[in-house]
CHARMM-style PDB file with segment names, atoms N, HN, CA, C and O in Angstrom:
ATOM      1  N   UNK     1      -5.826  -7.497  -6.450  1.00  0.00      PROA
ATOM      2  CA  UNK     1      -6.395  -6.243  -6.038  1.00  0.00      PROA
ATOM      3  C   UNK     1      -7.154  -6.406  -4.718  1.00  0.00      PROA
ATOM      4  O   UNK     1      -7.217  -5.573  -3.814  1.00  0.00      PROA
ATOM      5  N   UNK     2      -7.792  -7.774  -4.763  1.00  0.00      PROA
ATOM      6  HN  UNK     2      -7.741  -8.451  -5.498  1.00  0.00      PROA
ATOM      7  CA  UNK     2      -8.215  -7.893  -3.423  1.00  0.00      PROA
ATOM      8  C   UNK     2      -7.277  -7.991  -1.834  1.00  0.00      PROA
ATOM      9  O   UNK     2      -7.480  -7.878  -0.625  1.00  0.00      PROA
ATOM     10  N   UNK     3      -6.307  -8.239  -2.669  1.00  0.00      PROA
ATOM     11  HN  UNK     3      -6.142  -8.330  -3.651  1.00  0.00      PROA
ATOM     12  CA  UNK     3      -5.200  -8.511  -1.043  1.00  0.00      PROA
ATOM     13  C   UNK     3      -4.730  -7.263  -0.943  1.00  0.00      PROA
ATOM     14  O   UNK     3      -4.500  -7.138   0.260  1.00  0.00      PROA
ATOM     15  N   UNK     4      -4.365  -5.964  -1.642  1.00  0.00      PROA
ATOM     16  HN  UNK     4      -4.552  -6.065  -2.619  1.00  0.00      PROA
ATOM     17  CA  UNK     4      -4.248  -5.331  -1.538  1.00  0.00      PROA
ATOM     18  C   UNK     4      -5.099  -4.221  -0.841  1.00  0.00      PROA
ATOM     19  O   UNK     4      -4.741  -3.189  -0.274  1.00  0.00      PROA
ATOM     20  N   UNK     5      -6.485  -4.815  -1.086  1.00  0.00      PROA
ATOM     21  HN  UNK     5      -6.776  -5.654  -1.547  1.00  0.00      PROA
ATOM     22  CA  UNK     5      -7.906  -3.449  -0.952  1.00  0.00      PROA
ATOM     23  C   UNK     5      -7.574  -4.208   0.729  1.00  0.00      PROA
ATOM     24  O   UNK     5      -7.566  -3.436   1.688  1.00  0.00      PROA
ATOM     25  N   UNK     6      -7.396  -5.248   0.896  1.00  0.00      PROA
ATOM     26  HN  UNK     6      -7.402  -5.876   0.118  1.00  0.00      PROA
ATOM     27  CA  UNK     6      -7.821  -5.822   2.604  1.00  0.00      PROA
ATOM     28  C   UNK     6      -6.176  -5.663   3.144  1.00  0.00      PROA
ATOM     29  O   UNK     6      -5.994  -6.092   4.283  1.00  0.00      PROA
ATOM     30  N   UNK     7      -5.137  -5.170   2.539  1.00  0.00      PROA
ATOM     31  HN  UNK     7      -5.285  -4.821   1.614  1.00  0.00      PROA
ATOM     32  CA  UNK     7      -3.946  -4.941   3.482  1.00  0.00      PROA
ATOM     33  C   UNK     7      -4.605  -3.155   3.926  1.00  0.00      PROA
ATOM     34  O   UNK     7      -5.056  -3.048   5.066  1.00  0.00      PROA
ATOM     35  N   UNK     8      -4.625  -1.900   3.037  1.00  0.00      PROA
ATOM     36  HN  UNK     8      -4.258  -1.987   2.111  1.00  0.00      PROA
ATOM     37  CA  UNK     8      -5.074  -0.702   3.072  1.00  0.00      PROA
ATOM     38  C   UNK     8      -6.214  -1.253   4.252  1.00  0.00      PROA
ATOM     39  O   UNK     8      -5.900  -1.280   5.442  1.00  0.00      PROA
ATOM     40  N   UNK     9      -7.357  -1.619   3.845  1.00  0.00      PROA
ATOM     41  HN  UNK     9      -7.612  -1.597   2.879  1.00  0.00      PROA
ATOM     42  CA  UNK     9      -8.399  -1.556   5.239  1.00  0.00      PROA
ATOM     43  C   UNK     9      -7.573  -2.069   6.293  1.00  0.00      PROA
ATOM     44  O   UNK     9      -7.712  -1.304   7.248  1.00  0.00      PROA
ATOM     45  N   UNK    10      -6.855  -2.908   6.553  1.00  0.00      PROA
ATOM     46  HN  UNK    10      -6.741  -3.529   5.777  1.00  0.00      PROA
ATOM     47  CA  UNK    10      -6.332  -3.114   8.056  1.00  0.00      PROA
ATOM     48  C   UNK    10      -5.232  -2.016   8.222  1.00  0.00      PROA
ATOM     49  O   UNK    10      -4.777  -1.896   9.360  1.00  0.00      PROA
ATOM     50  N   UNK    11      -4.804  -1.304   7.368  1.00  0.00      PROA
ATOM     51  HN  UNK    11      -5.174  -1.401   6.444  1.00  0.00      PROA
ATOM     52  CA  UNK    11      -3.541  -0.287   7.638  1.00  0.00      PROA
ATOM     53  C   UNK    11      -4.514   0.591   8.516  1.00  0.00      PROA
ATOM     54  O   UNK    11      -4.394   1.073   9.642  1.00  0.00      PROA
ATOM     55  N   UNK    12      -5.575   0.619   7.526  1.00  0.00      PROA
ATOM     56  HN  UNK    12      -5.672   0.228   6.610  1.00  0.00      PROA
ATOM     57  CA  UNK    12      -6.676   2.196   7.737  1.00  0.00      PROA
ATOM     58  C   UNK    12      -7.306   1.935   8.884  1.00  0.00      PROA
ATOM     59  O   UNK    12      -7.957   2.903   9.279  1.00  0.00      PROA
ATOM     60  N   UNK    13      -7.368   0.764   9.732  1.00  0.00      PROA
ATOM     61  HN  UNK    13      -6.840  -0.022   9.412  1.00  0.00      PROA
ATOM     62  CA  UNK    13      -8.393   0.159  10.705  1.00  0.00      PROA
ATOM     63  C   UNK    13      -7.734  -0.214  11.553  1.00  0.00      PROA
ATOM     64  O   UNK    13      -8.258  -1.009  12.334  1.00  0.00      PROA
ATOM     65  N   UNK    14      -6.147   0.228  11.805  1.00  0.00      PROA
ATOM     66  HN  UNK    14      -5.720   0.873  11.170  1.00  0.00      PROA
ATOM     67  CA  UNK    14      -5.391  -0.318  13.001  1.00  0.00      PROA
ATOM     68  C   UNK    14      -5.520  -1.754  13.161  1.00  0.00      PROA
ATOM     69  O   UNK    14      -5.185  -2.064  14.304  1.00  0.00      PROA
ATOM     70  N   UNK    15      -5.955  -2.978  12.303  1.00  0.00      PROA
ATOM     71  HN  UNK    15      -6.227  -2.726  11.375  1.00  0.00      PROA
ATOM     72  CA  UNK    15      -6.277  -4.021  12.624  1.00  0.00      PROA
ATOM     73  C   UNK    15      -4.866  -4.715  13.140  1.00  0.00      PROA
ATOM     74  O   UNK    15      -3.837  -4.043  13.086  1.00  0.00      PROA
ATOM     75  N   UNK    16      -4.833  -6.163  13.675  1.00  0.00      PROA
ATOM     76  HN  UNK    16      -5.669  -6.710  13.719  1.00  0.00      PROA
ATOM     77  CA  UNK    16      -3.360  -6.198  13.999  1.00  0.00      PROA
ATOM     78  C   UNK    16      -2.290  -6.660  12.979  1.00  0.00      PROA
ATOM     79  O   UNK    16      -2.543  -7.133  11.871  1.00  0.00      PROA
ATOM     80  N   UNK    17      -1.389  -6.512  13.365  1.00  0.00      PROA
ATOM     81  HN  UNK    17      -1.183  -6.128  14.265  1.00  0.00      PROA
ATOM     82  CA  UNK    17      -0.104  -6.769  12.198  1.00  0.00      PROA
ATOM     83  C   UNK    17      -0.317  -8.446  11.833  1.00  0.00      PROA
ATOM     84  O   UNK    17       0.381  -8.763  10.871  1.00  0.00      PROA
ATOM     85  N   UNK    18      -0.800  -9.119  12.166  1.00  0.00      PROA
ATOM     86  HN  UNK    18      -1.367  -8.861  12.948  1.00  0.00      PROA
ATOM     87  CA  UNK    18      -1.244 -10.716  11.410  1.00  0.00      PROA
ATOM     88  C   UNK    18      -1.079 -10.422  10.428  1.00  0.00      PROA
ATOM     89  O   UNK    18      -0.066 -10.559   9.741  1.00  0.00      PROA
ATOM     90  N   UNK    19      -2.849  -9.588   9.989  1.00  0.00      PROA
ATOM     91  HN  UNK    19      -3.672  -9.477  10.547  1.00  0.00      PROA
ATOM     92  CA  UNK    19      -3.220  -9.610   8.576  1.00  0.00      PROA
ATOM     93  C   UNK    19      -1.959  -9.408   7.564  1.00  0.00      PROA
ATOM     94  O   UNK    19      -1.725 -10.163   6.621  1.00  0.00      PROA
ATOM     95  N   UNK    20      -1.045  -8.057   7.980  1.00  0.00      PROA
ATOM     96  HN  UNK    20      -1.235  -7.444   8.747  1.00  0.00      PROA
ATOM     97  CA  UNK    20      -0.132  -7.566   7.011  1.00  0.00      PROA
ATOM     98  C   UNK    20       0.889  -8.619   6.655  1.00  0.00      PROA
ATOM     99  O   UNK    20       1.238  -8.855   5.498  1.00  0.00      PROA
ATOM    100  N   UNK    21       1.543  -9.503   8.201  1.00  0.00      PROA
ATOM    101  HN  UNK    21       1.259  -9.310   9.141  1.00  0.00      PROA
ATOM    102  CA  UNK    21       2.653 -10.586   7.908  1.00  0.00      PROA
ATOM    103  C   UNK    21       1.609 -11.420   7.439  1.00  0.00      PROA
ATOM    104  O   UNK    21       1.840 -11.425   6.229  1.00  0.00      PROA
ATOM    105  N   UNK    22       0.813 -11.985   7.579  1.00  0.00      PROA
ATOM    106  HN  UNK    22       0.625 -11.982   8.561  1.00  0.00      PROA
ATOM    107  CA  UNK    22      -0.065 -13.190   6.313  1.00  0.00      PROA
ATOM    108  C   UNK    22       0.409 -13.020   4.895  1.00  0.00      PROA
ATOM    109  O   UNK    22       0.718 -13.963   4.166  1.00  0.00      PROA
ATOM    110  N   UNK    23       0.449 -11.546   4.503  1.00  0.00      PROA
ATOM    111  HN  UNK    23       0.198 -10.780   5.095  1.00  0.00      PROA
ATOM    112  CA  UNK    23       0.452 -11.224   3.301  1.00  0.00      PROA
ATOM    113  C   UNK    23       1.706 -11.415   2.905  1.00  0.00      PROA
ATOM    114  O   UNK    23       1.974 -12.225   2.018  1.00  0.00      PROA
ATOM    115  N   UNK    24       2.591 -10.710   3.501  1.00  0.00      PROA
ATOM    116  HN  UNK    24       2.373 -10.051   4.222  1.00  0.00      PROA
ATOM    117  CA  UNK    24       3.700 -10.670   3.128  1.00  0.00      PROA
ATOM    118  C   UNK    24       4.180 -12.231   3.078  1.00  0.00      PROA
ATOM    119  O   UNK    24       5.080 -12.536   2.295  1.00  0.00      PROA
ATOM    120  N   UNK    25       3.577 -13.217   3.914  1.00  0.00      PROA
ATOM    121  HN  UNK    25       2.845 -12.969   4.550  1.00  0.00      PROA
ATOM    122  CA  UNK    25       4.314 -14.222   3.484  1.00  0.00      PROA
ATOM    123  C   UNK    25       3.632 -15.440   2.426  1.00  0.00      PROA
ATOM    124  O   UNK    25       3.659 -16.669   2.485  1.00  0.00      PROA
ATOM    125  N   UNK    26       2.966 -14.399   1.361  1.00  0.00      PROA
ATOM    126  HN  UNK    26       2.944 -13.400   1.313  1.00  0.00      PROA
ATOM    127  CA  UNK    26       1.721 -14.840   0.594  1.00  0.00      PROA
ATOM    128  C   UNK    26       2.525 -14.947  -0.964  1.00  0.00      PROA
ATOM    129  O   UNK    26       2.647 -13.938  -1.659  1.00  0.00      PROA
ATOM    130  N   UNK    27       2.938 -16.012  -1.313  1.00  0.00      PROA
ATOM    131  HN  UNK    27       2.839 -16.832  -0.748  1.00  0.00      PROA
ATOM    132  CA  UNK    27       3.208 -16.508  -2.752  1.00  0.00      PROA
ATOM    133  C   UNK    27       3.310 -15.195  -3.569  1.00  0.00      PROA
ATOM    134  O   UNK    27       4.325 -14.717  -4.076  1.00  0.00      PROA
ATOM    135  N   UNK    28       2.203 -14.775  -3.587  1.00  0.00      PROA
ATOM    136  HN  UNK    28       1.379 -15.164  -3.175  1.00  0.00      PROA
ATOM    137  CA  UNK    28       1.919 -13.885  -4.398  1.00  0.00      PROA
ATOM    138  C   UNK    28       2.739 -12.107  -3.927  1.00  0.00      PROA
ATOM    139  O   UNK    28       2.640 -10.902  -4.162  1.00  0.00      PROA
ATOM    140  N   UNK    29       3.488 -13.067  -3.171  1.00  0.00      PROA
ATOM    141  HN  UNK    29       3.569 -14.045  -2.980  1.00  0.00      PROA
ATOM    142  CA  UNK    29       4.579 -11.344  -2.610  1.00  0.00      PROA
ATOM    143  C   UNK    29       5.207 -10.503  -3.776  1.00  0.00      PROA
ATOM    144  O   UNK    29       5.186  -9.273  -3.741  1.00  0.00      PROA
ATOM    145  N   UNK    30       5.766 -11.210  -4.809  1.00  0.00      PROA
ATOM    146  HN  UNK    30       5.783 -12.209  -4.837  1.00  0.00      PROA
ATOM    147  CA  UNK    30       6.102 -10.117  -5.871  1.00  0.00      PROA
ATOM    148  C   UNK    30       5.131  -9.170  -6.102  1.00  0.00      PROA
ATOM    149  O   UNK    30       5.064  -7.955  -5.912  1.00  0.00      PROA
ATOM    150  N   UNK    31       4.308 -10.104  -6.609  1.00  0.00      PROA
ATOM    151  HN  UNK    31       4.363 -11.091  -6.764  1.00  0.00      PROA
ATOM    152  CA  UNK    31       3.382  -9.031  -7.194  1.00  0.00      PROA
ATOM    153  C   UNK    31       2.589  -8.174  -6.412  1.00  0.00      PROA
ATOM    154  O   UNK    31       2.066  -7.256  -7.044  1.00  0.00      PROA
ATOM    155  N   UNK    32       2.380  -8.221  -5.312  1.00  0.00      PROA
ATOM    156  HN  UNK    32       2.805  -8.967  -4.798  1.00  0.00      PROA
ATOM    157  CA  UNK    32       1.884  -7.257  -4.335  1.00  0.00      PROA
ATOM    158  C   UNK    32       2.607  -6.058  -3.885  1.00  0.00      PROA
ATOM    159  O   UNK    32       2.136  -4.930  -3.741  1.00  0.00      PROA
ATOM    160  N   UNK    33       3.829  -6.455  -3.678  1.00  0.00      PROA
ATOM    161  HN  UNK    33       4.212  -7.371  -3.795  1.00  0.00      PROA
ATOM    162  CA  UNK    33       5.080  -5.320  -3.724  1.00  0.00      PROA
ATOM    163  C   UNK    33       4.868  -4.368  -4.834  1.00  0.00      PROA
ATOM    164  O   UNK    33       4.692  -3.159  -4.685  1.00  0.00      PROA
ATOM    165  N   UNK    34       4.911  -5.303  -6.489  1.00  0.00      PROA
ATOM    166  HN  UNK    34       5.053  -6.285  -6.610  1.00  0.00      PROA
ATOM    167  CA  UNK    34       5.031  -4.681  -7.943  1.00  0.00      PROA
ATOM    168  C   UNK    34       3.663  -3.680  -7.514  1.00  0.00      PROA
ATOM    169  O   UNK    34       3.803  -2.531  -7.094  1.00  0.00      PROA
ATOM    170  N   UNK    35       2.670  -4.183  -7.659  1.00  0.00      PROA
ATOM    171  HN  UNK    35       2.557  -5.116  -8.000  1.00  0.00      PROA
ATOM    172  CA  UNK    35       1.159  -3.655  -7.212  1.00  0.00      PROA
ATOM    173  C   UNK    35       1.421  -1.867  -6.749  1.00  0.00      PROA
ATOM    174  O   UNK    35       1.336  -0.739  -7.235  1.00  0.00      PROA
ATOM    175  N   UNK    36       1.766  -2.538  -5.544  1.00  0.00      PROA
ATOM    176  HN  UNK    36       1.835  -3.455  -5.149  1.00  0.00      PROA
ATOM    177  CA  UNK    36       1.765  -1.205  -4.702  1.00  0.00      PROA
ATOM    178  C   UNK    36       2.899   0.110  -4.966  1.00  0.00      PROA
ATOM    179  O   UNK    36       2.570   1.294  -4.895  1.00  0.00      PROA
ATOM    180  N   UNK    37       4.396  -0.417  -5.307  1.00  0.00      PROA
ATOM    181  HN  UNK    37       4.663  -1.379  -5.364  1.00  0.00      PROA
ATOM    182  CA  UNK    37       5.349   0.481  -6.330  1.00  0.00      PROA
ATOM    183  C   UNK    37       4.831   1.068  -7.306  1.00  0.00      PROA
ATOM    184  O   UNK    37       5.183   2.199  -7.638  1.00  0.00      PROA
ATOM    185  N   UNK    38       3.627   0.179  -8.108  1.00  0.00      PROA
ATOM    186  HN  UNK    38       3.341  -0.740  -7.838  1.00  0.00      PROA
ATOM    187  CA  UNK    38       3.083   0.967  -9.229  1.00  0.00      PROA
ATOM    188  C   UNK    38       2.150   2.288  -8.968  1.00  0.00      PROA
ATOM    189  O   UNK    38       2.018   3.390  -9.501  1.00  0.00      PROA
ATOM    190  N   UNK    39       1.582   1.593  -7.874  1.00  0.00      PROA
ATOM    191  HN  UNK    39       1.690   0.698  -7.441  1.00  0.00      PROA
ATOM    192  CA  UNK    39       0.134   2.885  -7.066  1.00  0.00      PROA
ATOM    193  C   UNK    39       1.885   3.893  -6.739  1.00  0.00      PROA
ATOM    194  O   UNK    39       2.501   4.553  -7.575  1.00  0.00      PROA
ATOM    195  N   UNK    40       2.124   3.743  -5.802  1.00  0.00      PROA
ATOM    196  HN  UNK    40       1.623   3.206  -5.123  1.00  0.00      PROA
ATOM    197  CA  UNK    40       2.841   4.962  -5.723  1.00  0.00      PROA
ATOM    198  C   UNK    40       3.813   5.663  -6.650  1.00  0.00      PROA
ATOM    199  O   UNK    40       4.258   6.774  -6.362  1.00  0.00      PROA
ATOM    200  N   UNK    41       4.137   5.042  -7.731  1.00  0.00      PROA
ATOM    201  HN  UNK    41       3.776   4.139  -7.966  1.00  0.00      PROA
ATOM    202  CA  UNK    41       4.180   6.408  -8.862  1.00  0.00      PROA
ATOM    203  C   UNK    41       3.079   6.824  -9.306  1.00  0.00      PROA
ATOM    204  O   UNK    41       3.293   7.957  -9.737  1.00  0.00      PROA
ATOM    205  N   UNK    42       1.974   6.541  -9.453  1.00  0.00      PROA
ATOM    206  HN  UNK    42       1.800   5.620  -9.103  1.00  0.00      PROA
ATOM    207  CA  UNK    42       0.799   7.133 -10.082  1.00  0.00      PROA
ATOM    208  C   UNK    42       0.893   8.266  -9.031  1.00  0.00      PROA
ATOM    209  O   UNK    42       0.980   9.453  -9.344  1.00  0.00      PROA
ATOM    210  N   UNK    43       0.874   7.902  -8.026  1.00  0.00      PROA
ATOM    211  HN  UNK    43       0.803   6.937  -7.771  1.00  0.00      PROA
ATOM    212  CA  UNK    43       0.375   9.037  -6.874  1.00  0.00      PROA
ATOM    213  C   UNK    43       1.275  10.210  -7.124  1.00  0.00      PROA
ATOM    214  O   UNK    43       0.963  11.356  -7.446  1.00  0.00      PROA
ATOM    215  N   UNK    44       2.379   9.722  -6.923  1.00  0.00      PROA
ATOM    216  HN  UNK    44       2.633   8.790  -6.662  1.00  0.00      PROA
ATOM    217  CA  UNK    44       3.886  10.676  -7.164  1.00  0.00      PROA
ATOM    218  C   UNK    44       3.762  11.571  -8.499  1.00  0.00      PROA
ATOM    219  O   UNK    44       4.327  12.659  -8.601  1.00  0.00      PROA
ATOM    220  N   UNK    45       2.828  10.905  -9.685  1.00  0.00      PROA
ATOM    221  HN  UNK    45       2.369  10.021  -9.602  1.00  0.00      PROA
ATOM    222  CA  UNK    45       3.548  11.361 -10.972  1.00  0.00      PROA
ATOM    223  C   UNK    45       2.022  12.198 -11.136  1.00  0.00      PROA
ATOM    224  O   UNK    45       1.835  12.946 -12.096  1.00  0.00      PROA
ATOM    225  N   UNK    46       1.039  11.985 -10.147  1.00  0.00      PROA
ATOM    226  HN  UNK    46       1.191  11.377  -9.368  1.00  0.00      PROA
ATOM    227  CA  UNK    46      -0.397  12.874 -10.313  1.00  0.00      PROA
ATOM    228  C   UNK    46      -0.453  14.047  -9.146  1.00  0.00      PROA
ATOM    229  O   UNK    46      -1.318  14.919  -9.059  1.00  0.00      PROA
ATOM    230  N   UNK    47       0.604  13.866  -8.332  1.00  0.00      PROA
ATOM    231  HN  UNK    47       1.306  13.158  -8.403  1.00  0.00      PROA
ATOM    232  CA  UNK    47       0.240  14.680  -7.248  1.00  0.00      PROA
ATOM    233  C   UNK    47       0.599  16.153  -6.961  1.00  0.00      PROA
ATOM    234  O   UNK    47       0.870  16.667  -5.876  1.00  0.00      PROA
ATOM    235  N   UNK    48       0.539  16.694  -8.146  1.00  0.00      PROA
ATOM    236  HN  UNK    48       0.318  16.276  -9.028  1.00  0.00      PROA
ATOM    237  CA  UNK    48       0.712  18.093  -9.033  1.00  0.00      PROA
ATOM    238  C   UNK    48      -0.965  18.413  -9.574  1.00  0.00      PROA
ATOM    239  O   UNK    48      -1.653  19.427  -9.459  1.00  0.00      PROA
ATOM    240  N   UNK    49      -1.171  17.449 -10.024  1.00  0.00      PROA
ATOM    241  HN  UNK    49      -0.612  16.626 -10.117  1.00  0.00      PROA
ATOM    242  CA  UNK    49      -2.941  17.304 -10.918  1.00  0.00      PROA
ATOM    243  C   UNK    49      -3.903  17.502  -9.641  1.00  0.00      PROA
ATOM    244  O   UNK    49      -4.852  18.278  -9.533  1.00  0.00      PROA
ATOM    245  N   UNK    50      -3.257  16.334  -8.450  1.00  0.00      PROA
ATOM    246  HN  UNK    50      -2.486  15.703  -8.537  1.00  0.00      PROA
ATOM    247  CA  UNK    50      -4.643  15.975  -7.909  1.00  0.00      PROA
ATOM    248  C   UNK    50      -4.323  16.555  -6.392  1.00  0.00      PROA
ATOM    249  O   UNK    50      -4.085  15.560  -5.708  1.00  0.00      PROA
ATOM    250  N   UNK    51      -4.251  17.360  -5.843  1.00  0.00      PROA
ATOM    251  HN  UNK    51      -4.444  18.168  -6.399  1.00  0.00      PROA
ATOM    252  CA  UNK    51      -3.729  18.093  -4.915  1.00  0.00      PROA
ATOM    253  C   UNK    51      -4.501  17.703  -3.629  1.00  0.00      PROA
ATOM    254  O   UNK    51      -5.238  18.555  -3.133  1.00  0.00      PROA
ATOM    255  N   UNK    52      -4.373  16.273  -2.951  1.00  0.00      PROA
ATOM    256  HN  UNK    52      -3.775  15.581  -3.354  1.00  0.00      PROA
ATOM    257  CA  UNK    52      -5.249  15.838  -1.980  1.00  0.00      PROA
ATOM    258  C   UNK    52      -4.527  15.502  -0.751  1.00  0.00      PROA
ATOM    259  O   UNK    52      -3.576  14.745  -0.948  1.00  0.00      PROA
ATOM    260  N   UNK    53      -4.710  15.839   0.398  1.00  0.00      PROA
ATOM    261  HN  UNK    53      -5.483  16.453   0.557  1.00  0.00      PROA
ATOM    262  CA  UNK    53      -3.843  15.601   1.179  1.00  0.00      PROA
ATOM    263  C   UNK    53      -4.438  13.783   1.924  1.00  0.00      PROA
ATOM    264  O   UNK    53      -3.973  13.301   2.956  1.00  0.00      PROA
ATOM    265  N   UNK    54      -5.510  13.120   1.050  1.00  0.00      PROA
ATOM    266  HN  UNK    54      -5.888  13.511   0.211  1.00  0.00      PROA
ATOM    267  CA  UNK    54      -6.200  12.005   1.630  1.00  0.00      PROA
ATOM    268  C   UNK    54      -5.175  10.983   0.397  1.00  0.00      PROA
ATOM    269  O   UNK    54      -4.710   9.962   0.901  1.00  0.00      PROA
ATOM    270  N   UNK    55      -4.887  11.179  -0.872  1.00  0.00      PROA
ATOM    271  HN  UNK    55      -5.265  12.009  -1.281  1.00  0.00      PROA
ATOM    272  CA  UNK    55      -4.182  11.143  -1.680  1.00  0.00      PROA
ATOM    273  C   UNK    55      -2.253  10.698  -0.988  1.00  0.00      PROA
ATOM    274  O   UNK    55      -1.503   9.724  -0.918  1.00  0.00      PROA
ATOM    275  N   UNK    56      -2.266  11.816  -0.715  1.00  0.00      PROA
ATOM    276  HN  UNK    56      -2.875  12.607  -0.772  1.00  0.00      PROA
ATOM    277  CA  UNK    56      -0.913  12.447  -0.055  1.00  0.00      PROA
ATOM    278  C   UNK    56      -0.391  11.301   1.206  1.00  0.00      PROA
ATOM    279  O   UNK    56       0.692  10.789   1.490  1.00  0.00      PROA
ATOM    280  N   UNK    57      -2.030  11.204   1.864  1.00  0.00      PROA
ATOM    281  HN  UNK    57      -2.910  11.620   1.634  1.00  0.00      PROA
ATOM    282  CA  UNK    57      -1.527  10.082   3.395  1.00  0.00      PROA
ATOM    283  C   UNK    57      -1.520   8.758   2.937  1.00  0.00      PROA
ATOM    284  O   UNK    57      -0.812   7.857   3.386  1.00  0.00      PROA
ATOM    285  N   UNK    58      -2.630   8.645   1.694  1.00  0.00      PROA
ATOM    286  HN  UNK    58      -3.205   9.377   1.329  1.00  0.00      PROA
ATOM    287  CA  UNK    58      -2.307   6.928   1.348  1.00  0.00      PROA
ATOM    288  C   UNK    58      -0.965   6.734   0.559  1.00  0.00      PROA
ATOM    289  O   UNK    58      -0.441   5.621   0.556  1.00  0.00      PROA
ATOM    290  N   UNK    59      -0.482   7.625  -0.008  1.00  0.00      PROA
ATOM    291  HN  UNK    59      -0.908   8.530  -0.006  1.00  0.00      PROA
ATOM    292  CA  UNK    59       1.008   7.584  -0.767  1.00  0.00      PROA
ATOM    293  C   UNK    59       1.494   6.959   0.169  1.00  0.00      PROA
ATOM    294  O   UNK    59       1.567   5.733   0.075  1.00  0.00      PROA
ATOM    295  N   UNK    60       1.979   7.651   1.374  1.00  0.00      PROA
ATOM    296  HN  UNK    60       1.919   8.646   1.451  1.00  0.00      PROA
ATOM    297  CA  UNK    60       2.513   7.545   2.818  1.00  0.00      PROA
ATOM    298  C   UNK    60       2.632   6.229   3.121  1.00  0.00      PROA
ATOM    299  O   UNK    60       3.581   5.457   2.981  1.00  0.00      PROA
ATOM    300  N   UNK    61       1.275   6.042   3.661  1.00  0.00      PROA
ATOM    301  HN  UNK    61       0.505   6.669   3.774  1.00  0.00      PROA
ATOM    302  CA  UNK    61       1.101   4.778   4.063  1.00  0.00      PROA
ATOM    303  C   UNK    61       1.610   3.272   2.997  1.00  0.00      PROA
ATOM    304  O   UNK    61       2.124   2.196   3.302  1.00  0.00      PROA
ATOM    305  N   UNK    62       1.209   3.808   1.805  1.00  0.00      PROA
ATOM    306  HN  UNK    62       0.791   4.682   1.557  1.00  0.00      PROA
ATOM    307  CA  UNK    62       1.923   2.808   0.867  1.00  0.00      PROA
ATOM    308  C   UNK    62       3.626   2.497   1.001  1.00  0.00      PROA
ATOM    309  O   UNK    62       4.355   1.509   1.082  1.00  0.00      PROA
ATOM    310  N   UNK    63       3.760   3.924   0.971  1.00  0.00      PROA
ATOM    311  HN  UNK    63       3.167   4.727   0.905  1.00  0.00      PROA
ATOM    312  CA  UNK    63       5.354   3.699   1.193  1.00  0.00      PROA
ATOM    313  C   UNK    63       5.976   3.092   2.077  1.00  0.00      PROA
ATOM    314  O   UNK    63       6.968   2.384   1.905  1.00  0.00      PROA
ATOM    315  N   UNK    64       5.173   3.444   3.561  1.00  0.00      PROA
ATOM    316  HN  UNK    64       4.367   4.019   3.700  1.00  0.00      PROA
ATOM    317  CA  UNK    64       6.151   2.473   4.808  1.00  0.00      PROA
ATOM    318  C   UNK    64       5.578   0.819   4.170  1.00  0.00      PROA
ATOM    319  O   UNK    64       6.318  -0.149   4.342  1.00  0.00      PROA
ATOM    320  N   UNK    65       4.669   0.703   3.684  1.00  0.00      PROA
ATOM    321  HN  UNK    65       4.067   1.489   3.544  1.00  0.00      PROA
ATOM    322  CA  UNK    65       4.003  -0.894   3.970  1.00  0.00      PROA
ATOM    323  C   UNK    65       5.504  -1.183   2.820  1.00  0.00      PROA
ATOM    324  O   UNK    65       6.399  -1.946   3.182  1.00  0.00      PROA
ATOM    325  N   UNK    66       5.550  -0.611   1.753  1.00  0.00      PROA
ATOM    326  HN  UNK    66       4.823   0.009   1.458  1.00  0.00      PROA
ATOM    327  CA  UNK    66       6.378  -0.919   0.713  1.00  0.00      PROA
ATOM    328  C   UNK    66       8.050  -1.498   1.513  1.00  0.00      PROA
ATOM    329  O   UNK    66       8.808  -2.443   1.293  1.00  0.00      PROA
ATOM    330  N   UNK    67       8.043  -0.347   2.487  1.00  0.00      PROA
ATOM    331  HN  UNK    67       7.427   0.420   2.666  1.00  0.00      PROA
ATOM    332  CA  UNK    67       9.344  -0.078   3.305  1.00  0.00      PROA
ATOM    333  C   UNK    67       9.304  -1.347   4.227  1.00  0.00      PROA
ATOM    334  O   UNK    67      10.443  -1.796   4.350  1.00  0.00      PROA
ATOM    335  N   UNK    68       8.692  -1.817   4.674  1.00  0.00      PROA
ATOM    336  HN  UNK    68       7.767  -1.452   4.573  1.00  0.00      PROA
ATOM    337  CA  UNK    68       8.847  -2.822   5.635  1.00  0.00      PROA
ATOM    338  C   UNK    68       8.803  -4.321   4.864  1.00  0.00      PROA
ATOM    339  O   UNK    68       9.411  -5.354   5.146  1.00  0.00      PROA
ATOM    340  N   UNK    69       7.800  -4.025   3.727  1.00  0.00      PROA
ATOM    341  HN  UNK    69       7.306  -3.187   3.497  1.00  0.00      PROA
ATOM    342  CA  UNK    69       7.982  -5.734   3.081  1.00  0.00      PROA
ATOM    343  C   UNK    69       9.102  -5.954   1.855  1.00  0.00      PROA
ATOM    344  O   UNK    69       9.220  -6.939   1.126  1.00  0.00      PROA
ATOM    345  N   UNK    70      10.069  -4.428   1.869  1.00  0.00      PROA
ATOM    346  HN  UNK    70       9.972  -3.628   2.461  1.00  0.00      PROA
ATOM    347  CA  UNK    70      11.167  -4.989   0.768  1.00  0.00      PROA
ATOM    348  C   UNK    70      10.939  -3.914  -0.524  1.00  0.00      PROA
ATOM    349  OT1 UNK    70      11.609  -4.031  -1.550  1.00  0.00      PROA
TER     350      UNK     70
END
């Protein structure tokens, strides 16, 4: 949860693409992928309930990070 909370702050903080390829080439790549597929059905399967467009942009953003590491 922590590599995840510090990939989102550098998405959210323009930081440079290091941090994100660090990750991606981090052992623990399944499960960070699994991680984040899971957040975005929650988002997908709440976003009728929870009508947020701050909601809506982190879906987003999950999805390309999802899209680029596989």
């Amino acid at each position: 949860m922590i590599d995840l909370r510090g990939l989102s702050q550098a998405l959210a903080h323009n930081k440079p693409k290091q941090q994100v390829c660090q990750l991606r080439n981090c052992p623990r790549h399944a499960e960070l992928t699994e991680t984040i597929r899971g957040a975005i059905f929650v988002l997908e399967k709440t976003k009728s309930a929870f009508k947020s467009s701050e909601l809506a942009a982190l879906r987003m953003k999950l999805e390309r990070v999802l899209g680029k590491s596989g």
